[in-house]
C-alpha positions in Angstrom: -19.0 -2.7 -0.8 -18.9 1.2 -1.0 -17.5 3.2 -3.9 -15.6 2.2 -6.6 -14.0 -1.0 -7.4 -9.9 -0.8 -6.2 -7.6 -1.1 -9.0 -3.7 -1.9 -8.1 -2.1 -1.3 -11.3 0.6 1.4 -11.3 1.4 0.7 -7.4 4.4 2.3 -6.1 7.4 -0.5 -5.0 8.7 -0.4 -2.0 11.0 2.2 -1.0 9.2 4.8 -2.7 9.3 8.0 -0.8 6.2 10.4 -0.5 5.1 13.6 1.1 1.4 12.6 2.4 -0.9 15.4 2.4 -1.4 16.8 6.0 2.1 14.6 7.0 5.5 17.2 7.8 7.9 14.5 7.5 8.1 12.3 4.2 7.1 8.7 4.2 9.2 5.4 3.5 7.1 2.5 1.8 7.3 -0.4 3.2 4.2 -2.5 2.6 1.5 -3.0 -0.1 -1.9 -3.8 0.5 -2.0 -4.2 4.2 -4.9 -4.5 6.9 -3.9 -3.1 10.5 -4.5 -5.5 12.8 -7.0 -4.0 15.2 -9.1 -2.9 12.0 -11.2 -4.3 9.0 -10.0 -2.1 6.3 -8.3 -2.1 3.8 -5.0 0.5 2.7 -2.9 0.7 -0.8 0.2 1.3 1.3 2.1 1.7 4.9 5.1 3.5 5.7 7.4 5.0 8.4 8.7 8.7 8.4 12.0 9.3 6.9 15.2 10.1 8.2 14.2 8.3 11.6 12.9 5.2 10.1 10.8 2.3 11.7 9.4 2.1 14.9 6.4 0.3 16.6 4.6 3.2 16.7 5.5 5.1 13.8 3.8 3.3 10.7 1.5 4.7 8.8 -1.2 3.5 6.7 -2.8 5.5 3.4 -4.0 4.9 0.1 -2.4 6.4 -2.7 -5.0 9.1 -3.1 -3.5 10.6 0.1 -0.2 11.3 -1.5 1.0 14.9 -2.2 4.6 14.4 -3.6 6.2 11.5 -5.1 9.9 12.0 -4.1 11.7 9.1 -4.9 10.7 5.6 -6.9 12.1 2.6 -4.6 14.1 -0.4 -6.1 12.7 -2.0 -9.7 14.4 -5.4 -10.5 12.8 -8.1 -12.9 10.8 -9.2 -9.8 9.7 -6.3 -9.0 8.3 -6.0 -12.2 7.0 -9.3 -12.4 5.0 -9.4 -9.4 3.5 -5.7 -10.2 2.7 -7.4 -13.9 1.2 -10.6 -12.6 0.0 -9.8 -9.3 -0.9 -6.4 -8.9 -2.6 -5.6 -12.1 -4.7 -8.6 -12.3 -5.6 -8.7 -8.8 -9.5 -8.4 -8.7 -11.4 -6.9 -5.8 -10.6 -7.5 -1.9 -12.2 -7.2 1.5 -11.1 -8.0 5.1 -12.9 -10.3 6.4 -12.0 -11.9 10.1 -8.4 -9.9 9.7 -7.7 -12.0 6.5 -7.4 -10.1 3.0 -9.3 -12.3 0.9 -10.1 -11.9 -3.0 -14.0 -10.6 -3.0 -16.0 -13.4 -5.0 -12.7 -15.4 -5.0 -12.6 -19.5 -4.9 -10.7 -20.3 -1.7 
């Protein structure tokens, strides 16, 4: 593995909206933690540009260093808090391996 160990606490829910650096229009949330499928890595989040929304060839995949503007925090319930909490923040280190995300030195 190269650089430093990932850490998910403090991840933005979904349907946050961001101004990416380098992007003109802002960016929808709408995944956490994802792989493309025709690559091996890894991002902290995907999105779709905002107003237009989705489209097969509009998503867009960044981690959250990428992320100029944080224009709007998307819906917090007691789930949403619960799986940041429990999930997220304890998560420990992850890989792709054969398009699976799997835990790095994780019991299967």
């Amino acid at each position: 593995m190269d650089g430093p160990k990932k850490d998910y606490k403090g991840m933005l829910p979904i349907g946050s909206v961001v101004r990416i650096e380098d992007v003109e229009q802002y960016i929808v949330i709408c995944g956490r933690i994802v792989c493309p499928a025709d690559e091996e890595r890894l991002y902290d989040y995907v999105g779709f540009p905002y107003p237009e929304g989705m489209g097969r060839e509009d998503l867009l995949f960044f981690d959250r260093e990428a992320i100029a503007d944080l224009l709007f925090i998307g819906f917090q319930d007691e789930l949403e808090l619960r799986y940041r909490s429990e999930i997220l923040d304890k998560l420990g280190e992850l890989a792709v391996e054969d398009g699976e995300i799997v835990l790095v030195g994780g019991e299967e």
